[in-house]
BALOBA-1460 file (C-alpha; in Angstrom, 3 decimals):
// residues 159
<rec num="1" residu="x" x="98.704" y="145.605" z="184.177"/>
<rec num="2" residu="x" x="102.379" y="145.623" z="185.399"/>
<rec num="3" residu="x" x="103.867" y="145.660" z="181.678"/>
<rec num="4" residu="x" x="102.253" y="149.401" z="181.613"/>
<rec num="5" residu="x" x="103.510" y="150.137" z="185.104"/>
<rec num="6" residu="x" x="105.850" y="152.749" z="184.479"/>
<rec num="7" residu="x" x="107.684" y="152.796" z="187.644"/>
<rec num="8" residu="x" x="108.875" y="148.895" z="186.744"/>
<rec num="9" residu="x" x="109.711" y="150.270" z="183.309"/>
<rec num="10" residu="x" x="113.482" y="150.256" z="183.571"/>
<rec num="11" residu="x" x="113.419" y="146.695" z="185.257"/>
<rec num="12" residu="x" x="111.539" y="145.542" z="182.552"/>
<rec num="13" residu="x" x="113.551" y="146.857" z="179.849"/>
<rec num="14" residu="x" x="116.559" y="145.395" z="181.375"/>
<rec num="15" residu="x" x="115.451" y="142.156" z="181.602"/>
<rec num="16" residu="x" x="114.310" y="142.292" z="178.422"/>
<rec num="17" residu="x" x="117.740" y="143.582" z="177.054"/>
<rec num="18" residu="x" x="118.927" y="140.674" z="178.712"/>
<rec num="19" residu="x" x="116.470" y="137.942" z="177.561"/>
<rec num="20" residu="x" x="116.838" y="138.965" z="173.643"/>
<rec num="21" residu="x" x="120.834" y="139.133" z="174.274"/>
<rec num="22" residu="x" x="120.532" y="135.345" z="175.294"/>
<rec num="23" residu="x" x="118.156" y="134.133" z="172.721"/>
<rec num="24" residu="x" x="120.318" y="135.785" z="170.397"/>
<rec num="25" residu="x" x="123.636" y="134.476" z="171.723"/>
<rec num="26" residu="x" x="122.189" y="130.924" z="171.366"/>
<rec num="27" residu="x" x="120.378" y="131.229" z="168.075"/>
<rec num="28" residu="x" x="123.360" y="132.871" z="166.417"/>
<rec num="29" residu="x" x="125.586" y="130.463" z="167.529"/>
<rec num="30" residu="x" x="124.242" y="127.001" z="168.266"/>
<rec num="31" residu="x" x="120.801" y="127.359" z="165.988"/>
<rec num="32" residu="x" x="121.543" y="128.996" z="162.701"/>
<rec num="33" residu="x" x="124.639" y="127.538" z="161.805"/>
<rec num="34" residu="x" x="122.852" y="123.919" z="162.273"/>
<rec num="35" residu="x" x="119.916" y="125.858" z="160.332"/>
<rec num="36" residu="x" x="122.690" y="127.444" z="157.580"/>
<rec num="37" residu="x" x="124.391" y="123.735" z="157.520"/>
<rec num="38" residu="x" x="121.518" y="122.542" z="156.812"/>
<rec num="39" residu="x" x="120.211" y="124.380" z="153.686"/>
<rec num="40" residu="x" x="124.014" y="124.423" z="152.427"/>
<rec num="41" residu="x" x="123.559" y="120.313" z="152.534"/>
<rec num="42" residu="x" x="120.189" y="120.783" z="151.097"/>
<rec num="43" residu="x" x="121.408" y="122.801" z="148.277"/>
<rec num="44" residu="x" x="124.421" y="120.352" z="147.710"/>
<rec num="45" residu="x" x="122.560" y="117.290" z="147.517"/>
<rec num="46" residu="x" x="119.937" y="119.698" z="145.439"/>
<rec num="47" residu="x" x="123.149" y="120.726" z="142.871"/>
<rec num="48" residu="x" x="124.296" y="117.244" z="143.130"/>
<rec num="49" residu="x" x="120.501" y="116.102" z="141.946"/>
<rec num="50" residu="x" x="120.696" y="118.343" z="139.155"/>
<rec num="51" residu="x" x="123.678" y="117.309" z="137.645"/>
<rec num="52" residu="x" x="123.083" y="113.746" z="137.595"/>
<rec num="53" residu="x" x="119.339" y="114.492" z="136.031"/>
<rec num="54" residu="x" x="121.622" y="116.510" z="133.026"/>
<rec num="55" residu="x" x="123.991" y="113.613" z="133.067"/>
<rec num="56" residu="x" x="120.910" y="111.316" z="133.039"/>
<rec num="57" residu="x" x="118.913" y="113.802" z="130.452"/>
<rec num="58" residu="x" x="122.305" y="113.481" z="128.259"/>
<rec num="59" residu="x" x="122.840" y="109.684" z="128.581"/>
<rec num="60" residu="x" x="118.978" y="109.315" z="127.779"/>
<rec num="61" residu="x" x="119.129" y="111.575" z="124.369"/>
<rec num="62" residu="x" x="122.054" y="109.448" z="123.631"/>
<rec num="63" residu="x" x="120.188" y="106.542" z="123.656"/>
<rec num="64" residu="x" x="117.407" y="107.684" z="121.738"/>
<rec num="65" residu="x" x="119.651" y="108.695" z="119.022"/>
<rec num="66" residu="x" x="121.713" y="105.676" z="119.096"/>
<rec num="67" residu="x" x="118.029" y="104.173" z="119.239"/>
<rec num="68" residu="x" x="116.476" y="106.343" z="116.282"/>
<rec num="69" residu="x" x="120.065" y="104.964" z="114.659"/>
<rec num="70" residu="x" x="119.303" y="101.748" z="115.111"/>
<rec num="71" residu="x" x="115.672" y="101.935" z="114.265"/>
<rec num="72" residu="x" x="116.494" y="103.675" z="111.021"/>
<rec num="73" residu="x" x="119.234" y="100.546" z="110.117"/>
<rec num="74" residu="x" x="116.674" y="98.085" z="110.815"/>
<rec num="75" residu="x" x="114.376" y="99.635" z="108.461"/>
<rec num="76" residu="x" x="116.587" y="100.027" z="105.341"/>
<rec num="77" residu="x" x="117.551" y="96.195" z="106.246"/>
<rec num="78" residu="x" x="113.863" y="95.211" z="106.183"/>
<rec num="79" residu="x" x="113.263" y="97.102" z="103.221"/>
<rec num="80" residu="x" x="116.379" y="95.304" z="101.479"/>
<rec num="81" residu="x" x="114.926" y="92.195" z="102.452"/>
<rec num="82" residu="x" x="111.278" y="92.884" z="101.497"/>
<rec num="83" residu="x" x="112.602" y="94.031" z="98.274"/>
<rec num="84" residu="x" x="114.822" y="90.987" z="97.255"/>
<rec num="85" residu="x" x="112.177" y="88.606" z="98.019"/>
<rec num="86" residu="x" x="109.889" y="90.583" z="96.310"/>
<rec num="87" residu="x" x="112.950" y="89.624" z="93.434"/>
<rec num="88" residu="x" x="113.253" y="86.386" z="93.940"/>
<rec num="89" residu="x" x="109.705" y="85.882" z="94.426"/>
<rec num="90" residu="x" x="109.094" y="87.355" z="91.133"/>
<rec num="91" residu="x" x="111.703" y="85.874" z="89.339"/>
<rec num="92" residu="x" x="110.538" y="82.486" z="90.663"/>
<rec num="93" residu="x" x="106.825" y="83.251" z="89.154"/>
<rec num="94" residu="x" x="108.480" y="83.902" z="85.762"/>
<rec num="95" residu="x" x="110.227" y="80.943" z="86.129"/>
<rec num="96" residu="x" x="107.384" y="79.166" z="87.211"/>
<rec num="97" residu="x" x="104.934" y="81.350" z="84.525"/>
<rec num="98" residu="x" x="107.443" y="80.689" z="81.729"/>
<rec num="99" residu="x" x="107.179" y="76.779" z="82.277"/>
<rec num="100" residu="x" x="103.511" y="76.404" z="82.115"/>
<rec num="101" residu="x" x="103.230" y="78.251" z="79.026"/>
<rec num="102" residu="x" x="105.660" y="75.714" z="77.356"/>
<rec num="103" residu="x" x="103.893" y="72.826" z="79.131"/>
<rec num="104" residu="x" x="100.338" y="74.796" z="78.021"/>
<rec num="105" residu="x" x="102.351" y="75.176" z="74.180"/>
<rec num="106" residu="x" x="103.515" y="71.348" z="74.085"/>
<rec num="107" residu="x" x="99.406" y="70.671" z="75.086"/>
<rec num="108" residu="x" x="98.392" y="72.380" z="72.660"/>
<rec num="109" residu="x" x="100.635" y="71.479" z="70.033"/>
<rec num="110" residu="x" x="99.629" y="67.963" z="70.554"/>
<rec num="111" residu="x" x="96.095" y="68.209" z="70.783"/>
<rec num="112" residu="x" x="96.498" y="70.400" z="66.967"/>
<rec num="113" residu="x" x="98.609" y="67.599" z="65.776"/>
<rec num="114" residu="x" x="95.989" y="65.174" z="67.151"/>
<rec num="115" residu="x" x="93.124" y="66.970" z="65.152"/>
<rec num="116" residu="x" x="95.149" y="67.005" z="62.374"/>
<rec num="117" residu="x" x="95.699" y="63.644" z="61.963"/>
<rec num="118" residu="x" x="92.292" y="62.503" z="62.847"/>
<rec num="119" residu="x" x="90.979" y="64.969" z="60.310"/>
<rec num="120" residu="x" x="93.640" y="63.287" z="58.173"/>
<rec num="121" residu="x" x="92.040" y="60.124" z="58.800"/>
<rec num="122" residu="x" x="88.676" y="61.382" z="58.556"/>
<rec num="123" residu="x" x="89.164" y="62.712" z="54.845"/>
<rec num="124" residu="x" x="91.323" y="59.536" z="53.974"/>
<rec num="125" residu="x" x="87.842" y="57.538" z="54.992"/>
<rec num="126" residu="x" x="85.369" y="60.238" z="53.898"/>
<rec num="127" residu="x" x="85.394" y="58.799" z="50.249"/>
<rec num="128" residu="x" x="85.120" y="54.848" z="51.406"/>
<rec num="129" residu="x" x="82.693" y="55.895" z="53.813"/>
<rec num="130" residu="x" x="80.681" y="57.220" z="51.201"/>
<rec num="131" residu="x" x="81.117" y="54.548" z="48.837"/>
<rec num="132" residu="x" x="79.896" y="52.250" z="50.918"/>
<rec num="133" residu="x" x="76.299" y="54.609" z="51.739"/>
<rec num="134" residu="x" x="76.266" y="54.854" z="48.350"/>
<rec num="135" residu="x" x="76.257" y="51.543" z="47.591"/>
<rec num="136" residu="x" x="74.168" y="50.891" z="49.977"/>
<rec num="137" residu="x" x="71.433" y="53.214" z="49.154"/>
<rec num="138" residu="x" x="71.594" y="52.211" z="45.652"/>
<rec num="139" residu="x" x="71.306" y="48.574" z="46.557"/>
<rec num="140" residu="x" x="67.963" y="49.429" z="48.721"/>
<rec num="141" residu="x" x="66.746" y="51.598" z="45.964"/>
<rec num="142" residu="x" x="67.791" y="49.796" z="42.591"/>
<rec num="143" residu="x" x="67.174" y="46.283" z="41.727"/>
<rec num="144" residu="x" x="70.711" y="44.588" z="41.804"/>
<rec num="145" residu="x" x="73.518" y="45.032" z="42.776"/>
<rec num="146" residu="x" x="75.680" y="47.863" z="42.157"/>
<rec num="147" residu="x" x="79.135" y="48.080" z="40.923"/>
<rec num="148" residu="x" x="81.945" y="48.934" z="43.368"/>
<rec num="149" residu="x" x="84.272" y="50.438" z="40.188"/>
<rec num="150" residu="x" x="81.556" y="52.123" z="38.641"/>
<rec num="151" residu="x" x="80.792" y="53.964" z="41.788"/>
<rec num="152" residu="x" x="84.478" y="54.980" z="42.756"/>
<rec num="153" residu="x" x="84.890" y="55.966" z="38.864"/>
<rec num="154" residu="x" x="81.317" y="58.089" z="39.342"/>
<rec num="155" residu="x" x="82.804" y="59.448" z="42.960"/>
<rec num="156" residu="x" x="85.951" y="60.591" z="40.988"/>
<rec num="157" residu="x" x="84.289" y="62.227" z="38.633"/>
<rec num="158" residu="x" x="82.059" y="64.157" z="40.511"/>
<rec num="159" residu="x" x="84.692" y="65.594" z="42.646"/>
């Protein structure tokens, strides 16, 4: 192998000196500052991320608590709402509640008056009503006919 020749040793090492002094000059000067300017644009546009995903992350809690703000509003307004027609709801039942019981009261007012006078009536009647059985049953029973005074003045007496 000539790499292990030693008599081509100092050749060898020359050249080599000379090839990594080349590949150096170019790498250090043409490839790694494109390489460096890279990964410095990399890392700004990186930085430049992360700021507008705080800015973001900020604007986004600030919605949630203008949102949780909102959402709290809208409930106490729903609950106002709920409750006053729950109010006027109610109130409208005793309204309505209060009217047919007076409507139920006049009803039944009228229907006590009602009896009343028919059992008015009725009692008024009860003694002609039984003069005339009476009179009848006598008549059917008796030979003759009997006396409408008598009877009245027998009715009177008995009650």
């Amino acid at each position: 192998m000539p790499q292990l020749d030693f008599s081509t040793f100092v050749p060898q090492l020359f050249w080599l000196f000379l090839s990594l002094s080349f590949l150096y000059l170019i790498l250090s000067r043409i490839a790694l500052p494109r390489i460096s300017d890279v990964i410095e644009e990399r890392k700004d546009i990186i930085a430049q991320d992360i700021d507008k995903a705080k800015a973001l992350s900020s604007d986004a809690d600030q919605a949630i608590e203008e949102l949780d703000i909102k959402i709290t509003e809208a409930k106490s307004k729903s609950l106002e709402l709920i409750n006053s027609s729950r109010k006027k709801i109610l109130d409208m039942n005793d309204r309505e509640k209060k009217k047919f019981n007076e409507e139920i009261s006049k009803e039944v007012k009228k229907a006590e008056d009602e009896i009343l006078k028919n059992k008015d009536l009725a009692m008024s009647r009860i003694s002609e009503i039984s003069e005339d059985i009476t009179s009848e049953m006598l008549s059917n029973i008796l030979p003759g006919e009997a006396d409408k005074k008598s009877l009245e003045k027998l009715y009177k007496d008995i009650n």
